[in-house]
VEXMAR-53726 format. One line per 8 residues: number of its first residue (from 1); their letters; for each residue x, y, z of C-alpha. Coordinates in steps of 0.02 Angstrom, whole numbers, plus 50000, padded with zeros to 5 digits. Example, Ala and Ser with C-alpha at 12.3 -4.5 7.8 and 13.67 -1.06 7.14 Angstrom:
! VEXMAR-53726
1> as> 50615/49775/50390; 50684/49947/50357;
This chain:
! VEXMAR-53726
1> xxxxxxxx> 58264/49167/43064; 58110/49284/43105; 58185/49442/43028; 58033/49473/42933; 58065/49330/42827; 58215/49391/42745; 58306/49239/42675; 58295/49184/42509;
9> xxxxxxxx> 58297/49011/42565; 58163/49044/42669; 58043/49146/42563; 58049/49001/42433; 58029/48879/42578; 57866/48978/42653; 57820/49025/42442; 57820/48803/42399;
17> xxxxxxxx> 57710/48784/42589; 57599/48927/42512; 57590/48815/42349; 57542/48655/42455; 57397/48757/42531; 57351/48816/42345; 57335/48635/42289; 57262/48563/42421;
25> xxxxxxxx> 57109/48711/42391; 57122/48662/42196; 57088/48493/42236; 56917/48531/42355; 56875/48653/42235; 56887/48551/42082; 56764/48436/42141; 56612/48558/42211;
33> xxxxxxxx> 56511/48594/42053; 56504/48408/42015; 56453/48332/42188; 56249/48353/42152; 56257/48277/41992; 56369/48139/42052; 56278/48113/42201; 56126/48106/42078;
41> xxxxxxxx> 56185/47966/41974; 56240/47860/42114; 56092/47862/42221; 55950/47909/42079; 55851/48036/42232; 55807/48217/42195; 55906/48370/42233; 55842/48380/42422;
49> xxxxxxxx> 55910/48240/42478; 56049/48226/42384; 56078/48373/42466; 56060/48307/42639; 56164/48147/42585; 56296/48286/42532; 56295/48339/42709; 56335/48160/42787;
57> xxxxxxxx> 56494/48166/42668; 56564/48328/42727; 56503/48246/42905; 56619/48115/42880; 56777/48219/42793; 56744/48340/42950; 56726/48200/43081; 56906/48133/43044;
65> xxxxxxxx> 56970/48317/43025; 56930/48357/43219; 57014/48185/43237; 57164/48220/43143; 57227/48390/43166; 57292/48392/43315; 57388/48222/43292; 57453/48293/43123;
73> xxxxxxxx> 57493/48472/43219; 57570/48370/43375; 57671/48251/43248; 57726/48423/43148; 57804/48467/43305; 57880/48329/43350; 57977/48284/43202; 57951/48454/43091;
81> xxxxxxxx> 57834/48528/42945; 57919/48433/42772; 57879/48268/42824; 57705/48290/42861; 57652/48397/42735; 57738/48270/42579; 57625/48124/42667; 57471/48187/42688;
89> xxxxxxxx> 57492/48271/42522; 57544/48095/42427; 57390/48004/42533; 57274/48142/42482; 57333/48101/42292; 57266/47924/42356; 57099/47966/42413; 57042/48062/42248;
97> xxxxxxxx> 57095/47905/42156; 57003/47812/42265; 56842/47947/42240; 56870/47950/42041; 56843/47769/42048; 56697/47749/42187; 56580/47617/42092; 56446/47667/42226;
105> xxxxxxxx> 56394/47803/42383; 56487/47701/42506; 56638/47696/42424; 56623/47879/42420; 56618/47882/42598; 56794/47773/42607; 56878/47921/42505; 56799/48086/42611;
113> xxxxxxxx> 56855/47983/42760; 57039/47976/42697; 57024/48138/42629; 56975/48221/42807; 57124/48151/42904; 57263/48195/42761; 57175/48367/42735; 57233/48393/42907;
121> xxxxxxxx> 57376/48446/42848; 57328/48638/42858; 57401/48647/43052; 57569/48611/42976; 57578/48708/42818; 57505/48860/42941; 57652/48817/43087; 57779/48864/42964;
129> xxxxxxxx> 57722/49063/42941; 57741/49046/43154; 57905/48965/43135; 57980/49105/43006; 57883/49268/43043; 57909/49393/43169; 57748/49377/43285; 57699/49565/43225;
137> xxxxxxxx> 57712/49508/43028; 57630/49357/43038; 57441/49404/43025; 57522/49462/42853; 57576/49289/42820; 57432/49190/42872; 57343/49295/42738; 57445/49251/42613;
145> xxxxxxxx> 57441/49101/42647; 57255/49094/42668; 57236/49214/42488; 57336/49039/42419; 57207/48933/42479; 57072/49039/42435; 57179/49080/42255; 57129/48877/42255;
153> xxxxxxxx> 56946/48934/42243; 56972/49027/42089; 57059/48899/41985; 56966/48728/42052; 56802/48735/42056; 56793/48862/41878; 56898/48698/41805; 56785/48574/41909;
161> xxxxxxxx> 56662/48659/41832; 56708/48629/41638; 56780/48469/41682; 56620/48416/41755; 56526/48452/41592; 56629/48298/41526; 56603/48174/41661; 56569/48185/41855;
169> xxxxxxxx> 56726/48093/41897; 56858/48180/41794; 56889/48322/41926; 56923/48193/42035; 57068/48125/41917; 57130/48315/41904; 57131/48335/42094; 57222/48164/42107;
177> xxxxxxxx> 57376/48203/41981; 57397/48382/42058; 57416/48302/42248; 57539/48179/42172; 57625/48305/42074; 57649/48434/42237; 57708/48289/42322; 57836/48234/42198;
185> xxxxxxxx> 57896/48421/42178; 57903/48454/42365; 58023/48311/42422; 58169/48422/42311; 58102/48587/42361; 58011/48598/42523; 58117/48645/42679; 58111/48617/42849;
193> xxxxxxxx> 58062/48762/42931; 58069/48695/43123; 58238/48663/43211; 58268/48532/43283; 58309/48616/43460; 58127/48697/43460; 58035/48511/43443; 57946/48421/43566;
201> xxxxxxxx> 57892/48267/43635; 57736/48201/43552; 57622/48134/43659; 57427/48069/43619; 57357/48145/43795; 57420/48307/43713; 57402/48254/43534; 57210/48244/43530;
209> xxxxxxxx> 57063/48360/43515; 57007/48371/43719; 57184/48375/43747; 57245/48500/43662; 57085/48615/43682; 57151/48591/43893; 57323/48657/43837; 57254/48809/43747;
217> xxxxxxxx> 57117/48850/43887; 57297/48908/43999; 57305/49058/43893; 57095/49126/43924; 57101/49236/43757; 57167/49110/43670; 57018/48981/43714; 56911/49144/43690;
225> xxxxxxxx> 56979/49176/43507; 56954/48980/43479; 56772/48997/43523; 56737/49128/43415; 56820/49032/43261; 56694/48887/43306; 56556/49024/43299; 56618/49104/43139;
233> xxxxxxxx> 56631/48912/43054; 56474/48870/43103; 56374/49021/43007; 56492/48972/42869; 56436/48776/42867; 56275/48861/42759; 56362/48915/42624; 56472/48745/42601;
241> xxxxxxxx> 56365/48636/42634; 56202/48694/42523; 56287/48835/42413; 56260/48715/42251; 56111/48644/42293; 55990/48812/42340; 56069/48895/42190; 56019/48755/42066;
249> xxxxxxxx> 55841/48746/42150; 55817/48938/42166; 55909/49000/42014; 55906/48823/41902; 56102/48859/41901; 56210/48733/41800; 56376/48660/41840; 56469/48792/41772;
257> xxxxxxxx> 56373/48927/41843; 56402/48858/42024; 56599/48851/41967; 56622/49030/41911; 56525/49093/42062; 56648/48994/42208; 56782/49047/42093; 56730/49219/42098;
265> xxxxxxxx> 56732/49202/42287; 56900/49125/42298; 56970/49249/42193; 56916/49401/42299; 56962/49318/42469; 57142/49287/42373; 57132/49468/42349; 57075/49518/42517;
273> xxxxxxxx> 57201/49392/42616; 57338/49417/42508; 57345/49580/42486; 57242/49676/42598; 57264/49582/42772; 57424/49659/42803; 57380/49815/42747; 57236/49828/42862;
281> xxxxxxxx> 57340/49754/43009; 57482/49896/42985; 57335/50043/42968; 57194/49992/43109; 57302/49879/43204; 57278/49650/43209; 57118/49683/43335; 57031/49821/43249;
289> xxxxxxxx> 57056/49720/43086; 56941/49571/43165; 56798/49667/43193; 56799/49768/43018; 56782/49573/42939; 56628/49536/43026; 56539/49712/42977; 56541/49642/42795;
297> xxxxxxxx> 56484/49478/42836; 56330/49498/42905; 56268/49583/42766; 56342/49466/42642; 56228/49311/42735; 56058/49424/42740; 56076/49439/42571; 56102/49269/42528;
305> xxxxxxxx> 55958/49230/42627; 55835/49322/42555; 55913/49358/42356; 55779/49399/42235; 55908/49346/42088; 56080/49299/42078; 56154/49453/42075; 56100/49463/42250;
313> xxxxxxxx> 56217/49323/42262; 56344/49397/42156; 56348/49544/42264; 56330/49450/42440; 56506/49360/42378; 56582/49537/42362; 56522/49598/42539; 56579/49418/42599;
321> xxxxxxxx> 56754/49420/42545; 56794/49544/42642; 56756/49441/42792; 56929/49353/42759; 57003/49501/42850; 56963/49422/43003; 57038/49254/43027; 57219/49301/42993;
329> xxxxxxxx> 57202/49438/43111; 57141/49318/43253; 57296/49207/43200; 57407/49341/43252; 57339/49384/43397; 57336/49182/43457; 57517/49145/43395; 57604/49281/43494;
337> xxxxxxxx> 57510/49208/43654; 57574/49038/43596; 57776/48957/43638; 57881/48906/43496; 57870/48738/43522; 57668/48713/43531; 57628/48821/43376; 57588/48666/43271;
345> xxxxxxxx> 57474/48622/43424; 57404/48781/43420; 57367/48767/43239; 57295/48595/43282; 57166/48632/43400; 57115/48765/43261; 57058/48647/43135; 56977/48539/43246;
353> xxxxxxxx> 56878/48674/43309; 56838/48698/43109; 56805/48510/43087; 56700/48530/43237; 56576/48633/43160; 56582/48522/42999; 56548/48374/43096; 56355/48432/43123;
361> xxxxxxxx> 56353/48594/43048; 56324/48534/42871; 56193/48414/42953; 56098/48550/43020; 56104/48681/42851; 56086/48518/42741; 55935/48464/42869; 55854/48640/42880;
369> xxxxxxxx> 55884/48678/42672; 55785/48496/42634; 55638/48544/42765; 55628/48721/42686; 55650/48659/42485; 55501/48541/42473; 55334/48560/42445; 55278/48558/42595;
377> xxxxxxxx> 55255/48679/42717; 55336/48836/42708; 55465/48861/42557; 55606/48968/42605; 55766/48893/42555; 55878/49049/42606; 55835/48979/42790; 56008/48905/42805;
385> xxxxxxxx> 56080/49102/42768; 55961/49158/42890; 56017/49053/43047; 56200/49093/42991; 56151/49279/43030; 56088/49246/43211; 56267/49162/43241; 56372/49281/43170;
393> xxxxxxxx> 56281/49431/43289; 56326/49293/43427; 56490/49306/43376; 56559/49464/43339; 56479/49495/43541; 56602/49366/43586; 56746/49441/43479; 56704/49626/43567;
401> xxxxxxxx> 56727/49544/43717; 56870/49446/43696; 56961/49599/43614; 56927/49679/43783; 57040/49569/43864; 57186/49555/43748; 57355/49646/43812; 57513/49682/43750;
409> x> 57659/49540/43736;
């Protein structure tokens, strides 16, 4: 089954999991440009601390992620990918309901809650490229299936945008009827992409994050790789949490013009995973590819911090795409280190070490962005950029490192 992915059956299978992933990135999308005006209306404080409020949300979402993805990974494994993916798909349906309808901020909270453990779902929709795919095709995979996600960006938040110049809570409406639709559509098309003879027992001491972080630290450069994605996440926490918010206060950006510019992103990271991964992988090799990611990101952030106009922006999100190289490449490199039957694990401890960084990351950019934006003191609200800088140079020495001690399989 992992001749390059050369059944039908299973390219349609791996092309309607690629399609879950592109939803579930239309659905976050759809709902960034609208989140400072909403936030506005519902608390009535000024862009500062709606800001920081934003960054107690994506706390929360984050919080439950770290608590979530290895269960949902663990449970993948235990009784297969469909399953998992058409529930946390319907619930997330649920949640933007519930968000469409939030009469207050607290009821807001209730839906990024539900939102964070059903968003999970990412450890099982990326298990099934490590079911499928040979171990030396599947960086190619993972950025295709990333370049959905990111293909997400493109559509959502350009339509959260125009939606959004309607009414603050109709992306949430569109978000809702697209999770319910993939759901719907997946129960007669998704397959199973995990036998049943390569399933395990499910277990919570394994099944949560401390416990699955203790099963990945037996393979060192797989811990190593992990450690370096918390790094890499963490620099990133600046753009998602205070993206909107310094480019209205900076720039006096509108809804619209905070949709087209994610959407620009999106589109070139589609482009970049999607198409380019692979190629890069087959010409410079999975470990060469990480490192070429990271010389375009730096860059990308010092501009961001210190962008005299927005098309320092525009151009930081060109040099910043190309950052996307790296991730799939590390995904490779992790899987073939990884057994069959622990690759949704593996996948698991992943996104918690994502949600990790959201947990306090967006705490910290949000916290350092509202000390930097007021009036007092010193006014540089590309600070957030700045620190992301410092811990991207901290990682890419990890990553050289690392690299070092990767051998063949």
């Amino acid at each position: 089954m992992k001749d390059d992915i050369a059944p039908a059956k299973t390219k349609s299978t791996l092309g309607f999991v690629a399609f879950v992933v592109f939803i579930d990135m239309v659905g976050v999308g759809l709902i960034i440009p609208v989140m400072p005006a909403l936030l506005e209306s519902l608390t009535g404080e000024s862009i500062d601390r709606t800001a920081e409020i934003g960054g107690w949300l994506i706390f929360a979402y984050a919080l439950m992620q770290f608590l979530f993805a290895p269960i949902i990974g663990g449970l993948s494994d235990r009784y297969g990918r469909r399953p998992i993916l058409l529930v946390t798909l319907f619930l997330l349906g649920v949640d933007y309901i519930i968000m469409a309808m939030a009469p207050d901020l607290w009821w807001l909270f209730v839906g990024r809650v539900l939102s964070g453990a059903m968003g999970a779902s990412w450890a099982a929709a990326n298990s099934c490229v490590a079911d499928v795919a040979s171990p030396a095709e599947r960086g190619k995979y993972f950025g295709i299936l990333g370049g959905a996600g990111a293909s997400g960006f493109v559509i959502g938040p350009a339509v959260g945008g125009v939606l959004g110049s309607y009414g603050d809570r109709l992306p949430f409406v569109a978000a809702a009827v697209l999770c319910l639709l993939g759901a719907a559509l997946g129960f007669f098309i998704l397959r199973e992409t995990l036998p049943a003879e390569k399933r395990r027992r499910f277990t919570m001491a394994r099944a949560n994050p401390f416990g699955t972080i203790v099963q990945m630290s037996k393979t060192p450069v797989v811990l190593g790789f992990l450690g370096i994605i918390f790094l890499m996440q963490l620099a990133s926490q600046s753009t998602f949490s205070v993206w909107a918010y310094y480019n209205v206060l900076k720039f006096d950006w509108n809804e619209l013009e905070i949709g087209l510019s994610v959407a620009l992103y999106g589109l070139l990271l589609a482009i970049v995973q999607g198409a380019l991964t692979g190629i890069s992988i087959a010409k410079f090799g999975a470990k060469a590819t990480c490192v070429i990611g990271f010389l375009f990101a730096v860059p990308a952030y010092v501009l961001f911090a210190f962008a005299p106009g927005s098309w320092a922006m525009i151009i930081g999100i060109i040099l910043g795409s190309f950052a996307g190289l790296t991730f799939p490449a590390m995904q490779q490199l992790m899987t073939e280190r990884i057994s069959d039957d622990a690759q949704g694990e593996l996948q698991g401890a992943i996104a918690s070490m994502i949600s990790l960084t959201s947990i306090f990351g967006p705490i910290v950019m949000t916290g350092i962005f509202g000390a930097y934006a007021d009036d007092t003191g010193l006014f540089f609200p590309g600070a957030p950029f700045l620190l992301s800088v410092v811990i991207l140079l901290a990682a890419l020495g990890a990553l050289r490192w690392n690299l070092a001690r990767v051998r063949p399989v």
